[in-house]
Backbone as numpy.savetxt, mean C-alpha at the origin, in Angstrom:
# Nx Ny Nz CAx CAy CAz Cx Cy Cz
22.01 -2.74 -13.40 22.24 -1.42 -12.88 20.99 -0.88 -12.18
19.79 -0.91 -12.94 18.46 -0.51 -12.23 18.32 -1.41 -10.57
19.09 -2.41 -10.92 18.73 -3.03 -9.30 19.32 -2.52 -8.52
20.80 -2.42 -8.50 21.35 -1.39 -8.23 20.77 -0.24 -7.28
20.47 0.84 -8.31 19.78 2.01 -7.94 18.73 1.40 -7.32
17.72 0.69 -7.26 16.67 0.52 -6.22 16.87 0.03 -5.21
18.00 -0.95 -4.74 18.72 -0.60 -3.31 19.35 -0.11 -2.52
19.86 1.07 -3.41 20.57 1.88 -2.91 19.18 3.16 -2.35
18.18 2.99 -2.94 17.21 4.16 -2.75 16.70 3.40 -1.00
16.56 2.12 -1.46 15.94 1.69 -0.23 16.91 1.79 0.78
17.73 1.03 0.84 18.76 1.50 1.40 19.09 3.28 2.77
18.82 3.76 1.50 18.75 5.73 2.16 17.69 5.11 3.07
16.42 4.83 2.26 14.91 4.89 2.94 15.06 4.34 4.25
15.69 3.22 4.57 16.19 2.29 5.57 16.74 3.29 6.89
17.76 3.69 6.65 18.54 4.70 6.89 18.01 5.78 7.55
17.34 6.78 7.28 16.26 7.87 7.52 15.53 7.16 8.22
14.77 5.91 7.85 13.43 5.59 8.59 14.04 5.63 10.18
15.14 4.97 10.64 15.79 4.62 12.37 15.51 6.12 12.37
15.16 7.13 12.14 15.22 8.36 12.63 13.76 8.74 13.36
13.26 7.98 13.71 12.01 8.05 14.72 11.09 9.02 14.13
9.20 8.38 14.82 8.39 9.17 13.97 8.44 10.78 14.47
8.03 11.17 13.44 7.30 12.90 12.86 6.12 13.15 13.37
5.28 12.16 14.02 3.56 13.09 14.22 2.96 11.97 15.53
2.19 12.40 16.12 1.52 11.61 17.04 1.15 10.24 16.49
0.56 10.31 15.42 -0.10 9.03 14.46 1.07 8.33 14.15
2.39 8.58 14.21 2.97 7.61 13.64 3.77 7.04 15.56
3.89 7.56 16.40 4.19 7.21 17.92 3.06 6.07 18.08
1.86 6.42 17.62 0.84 5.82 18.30 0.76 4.15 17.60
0.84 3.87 16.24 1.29 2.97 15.25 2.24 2.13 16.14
3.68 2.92 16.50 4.71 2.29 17.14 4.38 1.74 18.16
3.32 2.05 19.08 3.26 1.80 20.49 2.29 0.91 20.35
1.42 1.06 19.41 0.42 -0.35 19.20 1.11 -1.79 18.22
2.72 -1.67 17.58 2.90 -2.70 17.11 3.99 -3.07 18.37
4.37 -2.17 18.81 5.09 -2.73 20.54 3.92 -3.47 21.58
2.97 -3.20 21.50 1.91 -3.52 22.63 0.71 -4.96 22.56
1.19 -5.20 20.54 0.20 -5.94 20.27 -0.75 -5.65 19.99
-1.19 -4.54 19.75 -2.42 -4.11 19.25 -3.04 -3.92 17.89
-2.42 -4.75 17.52 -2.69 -4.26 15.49 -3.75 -6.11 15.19
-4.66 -5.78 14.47 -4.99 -7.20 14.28 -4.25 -7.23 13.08
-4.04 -8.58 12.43 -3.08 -8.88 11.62 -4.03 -10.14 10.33
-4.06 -9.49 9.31 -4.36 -10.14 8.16 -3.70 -10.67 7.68
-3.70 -12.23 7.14 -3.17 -12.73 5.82 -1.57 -13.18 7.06
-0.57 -12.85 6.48 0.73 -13.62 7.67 0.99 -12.63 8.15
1.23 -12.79 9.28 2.04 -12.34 10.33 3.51 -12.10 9.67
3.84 -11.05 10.09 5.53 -10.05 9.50 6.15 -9.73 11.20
7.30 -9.93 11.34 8.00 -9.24 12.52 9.42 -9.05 12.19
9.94 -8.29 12.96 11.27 -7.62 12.45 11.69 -7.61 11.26
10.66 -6.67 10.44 10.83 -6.33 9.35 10.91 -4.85 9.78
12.06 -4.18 8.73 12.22 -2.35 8.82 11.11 -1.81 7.98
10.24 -1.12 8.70 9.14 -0.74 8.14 9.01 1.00 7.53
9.21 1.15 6.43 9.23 2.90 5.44 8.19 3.20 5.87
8.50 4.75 5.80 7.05 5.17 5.66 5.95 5.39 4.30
5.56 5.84 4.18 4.14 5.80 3.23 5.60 6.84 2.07
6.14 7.81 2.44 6.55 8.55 1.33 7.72 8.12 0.74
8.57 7.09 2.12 10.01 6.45 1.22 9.17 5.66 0.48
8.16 4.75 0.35 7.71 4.01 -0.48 7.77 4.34 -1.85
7.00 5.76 -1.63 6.98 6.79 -2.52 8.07 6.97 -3.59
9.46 7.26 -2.61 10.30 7.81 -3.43 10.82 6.55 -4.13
10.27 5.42 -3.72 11.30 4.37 -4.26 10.01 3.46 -5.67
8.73 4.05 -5.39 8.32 3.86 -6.66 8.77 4.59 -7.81
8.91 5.90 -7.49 9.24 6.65 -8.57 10.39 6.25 -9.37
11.19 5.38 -8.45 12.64 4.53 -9.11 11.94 2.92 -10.09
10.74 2.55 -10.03 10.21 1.11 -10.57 10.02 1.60 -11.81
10.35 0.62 -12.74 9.32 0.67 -14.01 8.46 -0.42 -14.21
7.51 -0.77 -15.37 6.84 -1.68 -15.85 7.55 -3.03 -15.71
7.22 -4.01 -14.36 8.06 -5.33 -14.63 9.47 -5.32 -13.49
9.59 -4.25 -12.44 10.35 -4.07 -11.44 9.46 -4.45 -10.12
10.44 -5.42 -9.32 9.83 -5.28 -8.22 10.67 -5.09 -7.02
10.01 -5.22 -5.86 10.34 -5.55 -4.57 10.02 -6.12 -3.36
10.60 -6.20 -2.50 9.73 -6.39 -1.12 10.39 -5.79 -0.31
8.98 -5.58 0.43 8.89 -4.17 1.31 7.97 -4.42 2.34
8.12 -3.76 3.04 7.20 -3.44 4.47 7.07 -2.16 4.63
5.44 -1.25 4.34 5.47 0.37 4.53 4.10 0.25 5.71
4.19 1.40 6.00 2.78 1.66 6.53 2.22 2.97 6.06
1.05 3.39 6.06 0.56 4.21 5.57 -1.14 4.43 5.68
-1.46 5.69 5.16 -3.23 5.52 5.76 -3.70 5.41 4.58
-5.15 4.47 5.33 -6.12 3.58 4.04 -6.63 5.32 2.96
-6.86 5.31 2.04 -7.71 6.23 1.49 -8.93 5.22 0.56
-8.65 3.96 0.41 -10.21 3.84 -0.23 -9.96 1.92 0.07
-10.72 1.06 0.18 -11.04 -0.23 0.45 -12.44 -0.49 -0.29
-11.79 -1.97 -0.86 -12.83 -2.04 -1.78 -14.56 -2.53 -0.31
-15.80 -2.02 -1.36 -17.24 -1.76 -0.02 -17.81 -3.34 -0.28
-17.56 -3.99 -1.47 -18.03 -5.38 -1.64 -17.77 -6.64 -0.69
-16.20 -6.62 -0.34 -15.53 -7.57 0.42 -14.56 -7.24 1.16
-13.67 -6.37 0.72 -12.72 -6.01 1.40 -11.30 -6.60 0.80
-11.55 -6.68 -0.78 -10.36 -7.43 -1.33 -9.53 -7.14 -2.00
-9.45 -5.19 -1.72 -8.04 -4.72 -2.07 -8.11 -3.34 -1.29
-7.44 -2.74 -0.87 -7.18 -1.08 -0.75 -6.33 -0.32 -1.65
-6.45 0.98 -1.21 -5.28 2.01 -1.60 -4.94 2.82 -0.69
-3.67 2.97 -0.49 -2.96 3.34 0.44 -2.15 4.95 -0.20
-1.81 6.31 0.67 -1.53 7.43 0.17 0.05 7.00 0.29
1.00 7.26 -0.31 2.54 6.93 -0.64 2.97 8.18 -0.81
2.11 8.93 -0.92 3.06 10.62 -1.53 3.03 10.92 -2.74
2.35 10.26 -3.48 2.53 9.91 -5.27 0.99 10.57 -5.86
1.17 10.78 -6.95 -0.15 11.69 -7.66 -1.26 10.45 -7.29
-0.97 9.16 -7.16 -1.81 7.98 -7.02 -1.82 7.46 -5.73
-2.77 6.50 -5.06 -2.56 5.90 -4.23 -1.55 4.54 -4.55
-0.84 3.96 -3.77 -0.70 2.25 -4.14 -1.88 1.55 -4.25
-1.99 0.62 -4.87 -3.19 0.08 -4.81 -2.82 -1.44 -4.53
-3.14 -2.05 -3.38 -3.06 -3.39 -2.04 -3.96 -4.30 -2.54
-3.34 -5.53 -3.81 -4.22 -6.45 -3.80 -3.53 -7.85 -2.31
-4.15 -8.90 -2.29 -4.26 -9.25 -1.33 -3.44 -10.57 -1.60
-2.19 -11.53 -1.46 -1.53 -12.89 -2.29 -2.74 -13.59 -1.92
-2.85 -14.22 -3.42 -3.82 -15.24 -3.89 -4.81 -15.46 -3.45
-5.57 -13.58 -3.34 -7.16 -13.67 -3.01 -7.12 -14.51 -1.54
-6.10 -14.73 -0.67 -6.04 -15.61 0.47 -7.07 -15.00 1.96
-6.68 -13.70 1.31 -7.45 -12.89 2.62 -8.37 -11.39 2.42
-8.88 -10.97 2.93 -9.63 -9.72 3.20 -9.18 -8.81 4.33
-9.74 -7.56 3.83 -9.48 -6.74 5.36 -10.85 -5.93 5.55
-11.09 -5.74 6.76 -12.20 -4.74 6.88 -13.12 -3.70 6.00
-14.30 -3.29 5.59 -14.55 -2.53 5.23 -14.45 -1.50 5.48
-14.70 -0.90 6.75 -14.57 0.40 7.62 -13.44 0.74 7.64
-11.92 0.67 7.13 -10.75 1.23 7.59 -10.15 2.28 6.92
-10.66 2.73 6.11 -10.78 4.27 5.51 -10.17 5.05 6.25
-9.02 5.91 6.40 -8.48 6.47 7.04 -7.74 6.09 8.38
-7.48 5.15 8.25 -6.83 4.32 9.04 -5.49 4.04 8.86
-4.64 3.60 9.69 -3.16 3.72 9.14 -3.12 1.91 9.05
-2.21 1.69 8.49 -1.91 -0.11 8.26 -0.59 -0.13 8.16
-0.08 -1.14 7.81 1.48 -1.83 7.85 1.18 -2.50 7.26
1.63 -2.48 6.54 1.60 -3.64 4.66 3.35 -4.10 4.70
2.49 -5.98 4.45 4.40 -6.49 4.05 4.47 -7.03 2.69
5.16 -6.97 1.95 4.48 -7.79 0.64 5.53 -7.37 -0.51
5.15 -7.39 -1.79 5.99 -6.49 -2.61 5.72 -5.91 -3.52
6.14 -4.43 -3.91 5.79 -3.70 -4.74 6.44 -3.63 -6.28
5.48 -2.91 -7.00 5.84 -2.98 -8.18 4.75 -1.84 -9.22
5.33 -1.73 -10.33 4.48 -0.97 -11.46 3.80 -1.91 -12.64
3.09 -1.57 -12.60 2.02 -1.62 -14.16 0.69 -0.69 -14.93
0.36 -1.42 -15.45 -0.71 -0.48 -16.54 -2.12 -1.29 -15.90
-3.00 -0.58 -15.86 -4.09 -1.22 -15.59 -4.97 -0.75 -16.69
-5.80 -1.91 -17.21 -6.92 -1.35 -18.28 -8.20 -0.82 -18.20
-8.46 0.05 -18.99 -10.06 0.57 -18.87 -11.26 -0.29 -18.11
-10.69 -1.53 -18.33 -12.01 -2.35 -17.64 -12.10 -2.41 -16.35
-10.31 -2.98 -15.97 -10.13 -3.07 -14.42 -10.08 -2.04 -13.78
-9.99 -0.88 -14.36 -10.03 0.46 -13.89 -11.94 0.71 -13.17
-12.53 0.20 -14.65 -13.93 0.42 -14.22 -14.85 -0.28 -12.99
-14.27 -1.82 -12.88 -14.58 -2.42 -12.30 -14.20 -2.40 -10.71
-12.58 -1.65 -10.47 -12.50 -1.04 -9.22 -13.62 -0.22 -8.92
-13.56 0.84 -9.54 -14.93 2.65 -9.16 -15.82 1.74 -8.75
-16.52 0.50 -9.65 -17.83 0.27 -8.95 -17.47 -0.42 -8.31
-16.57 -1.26 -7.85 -16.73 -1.57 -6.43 -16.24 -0.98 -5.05
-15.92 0.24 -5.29 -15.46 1.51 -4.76 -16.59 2.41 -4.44
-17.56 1.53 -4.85 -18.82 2.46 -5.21 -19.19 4.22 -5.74
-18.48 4.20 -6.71 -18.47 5.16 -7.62 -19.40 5.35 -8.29
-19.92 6.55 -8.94 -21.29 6.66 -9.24 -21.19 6.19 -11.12
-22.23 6.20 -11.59 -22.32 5.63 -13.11 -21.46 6.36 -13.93
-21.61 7.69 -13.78 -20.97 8.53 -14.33 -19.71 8.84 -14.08
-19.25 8.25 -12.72 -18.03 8.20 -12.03 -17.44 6.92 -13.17
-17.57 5.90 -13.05 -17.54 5.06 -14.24 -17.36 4.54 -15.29
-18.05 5.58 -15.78 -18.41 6.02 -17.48 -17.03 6.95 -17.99
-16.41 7.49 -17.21 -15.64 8.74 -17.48 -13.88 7.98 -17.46
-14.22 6.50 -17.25 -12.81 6.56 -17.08 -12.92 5.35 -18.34
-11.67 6.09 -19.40 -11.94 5.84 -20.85 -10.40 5.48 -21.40
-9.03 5.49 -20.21 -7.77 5.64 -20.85 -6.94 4.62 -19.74
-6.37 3.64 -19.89 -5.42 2.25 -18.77 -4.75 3.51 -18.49
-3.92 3.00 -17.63 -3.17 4.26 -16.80 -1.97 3.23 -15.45
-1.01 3.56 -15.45 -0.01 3.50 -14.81 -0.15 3.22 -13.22
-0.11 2.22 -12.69 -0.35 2.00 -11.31 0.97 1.72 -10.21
0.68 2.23 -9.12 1.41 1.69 -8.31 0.96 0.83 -7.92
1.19 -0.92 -7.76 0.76 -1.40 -7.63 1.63 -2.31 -5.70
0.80 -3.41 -5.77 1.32 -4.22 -3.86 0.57 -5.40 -4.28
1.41 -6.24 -3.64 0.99 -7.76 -3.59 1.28 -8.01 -2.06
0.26 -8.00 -1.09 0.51 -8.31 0.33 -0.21 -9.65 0.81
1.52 -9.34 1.48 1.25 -10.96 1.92 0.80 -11.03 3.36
0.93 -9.68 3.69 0.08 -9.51 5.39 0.01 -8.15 5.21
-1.37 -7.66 6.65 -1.41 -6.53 6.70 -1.62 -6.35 8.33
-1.04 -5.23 9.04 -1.38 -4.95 10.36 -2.22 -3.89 10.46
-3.36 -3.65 11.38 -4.68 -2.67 11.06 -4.71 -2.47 12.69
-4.39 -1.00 12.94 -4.43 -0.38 14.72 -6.04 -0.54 15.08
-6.49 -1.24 16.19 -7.60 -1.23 16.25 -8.12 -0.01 17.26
């Protein structure tokens, strides 16, 4: 039944998305994956229906612990790891970012793309992340000691397993 309901959410999401973008930034996205202009990490994705950052959203709020999917969203960077470049987080609409690890450590993406919009293909899902891996993101997020130190409780993630990413240059 839960599978169910999560294609039927995507589904809507599907649906709404043919309804063309809302803001300059999302025309401009369109006209650079029409034009060729996106460099492309990890595999190459094409004619895939691509959500936006908030259907993603609404359709995490449908996952639990051990649900997944695949998906194609786009959305803007809010943090990339400063060491290598071997995960991001992306804004979805959610009290959290998603957080973009990369299939099988295969690839990297830029350091600099912080506010940047992307196209992620891959698939999503929920889990718990622990105090450690929690800690060990901040510092390589470069978070301060005390930034660090303060995070004391695992906590509920949106999580992405991408298997490509497109980045507007």
């Amino acid at each position: 039944m839960k599978k169910y309901l999560v294609f039927a959410f995507l589904g809507i999401g599907l649906i709404s998305c043919k309804e063309g973008a809302s803001n300059q930034e999302d025309v401009a996205v369109a006209e650079a994956v029409a034009t060729s202009e996106l460099a492309v990490y990890g595999d190459d994705f094409k004619n895939e229906t691509t959500l936006s950052a908030f259907e993603l959203g609404d359709i995490y709020n449908n996952l639990k612990p051990g649900d997944t999917i695949n998906v194609t969203f786009e959305g803007p960077v809010e943090d990339v790891c400063q060491k290598k470049g071997c995960w991001m987080q992306v804004d979805v609409g959610a009290t959290d970012p998603v957080f973009i690890k990369f299939k099988d450590y295969g690839f990297f993406v830029p350091k600099d793309i912080k506010d940047k919009k992307v196209v992620v293909h891959g698939q999503a899902f929920v889990s718990e992340t622990s105090v450690e891996e929690l800690q060990h993101y901040a510092k390589d997020g470069g978070k301060s000691e005390e930034e660090i130190a303060a995070i004391t409780t695992p906590k509920k993630t949106l999580g992405f397993t991408a298997t490509g990413v497109k980045i507007n240059q």
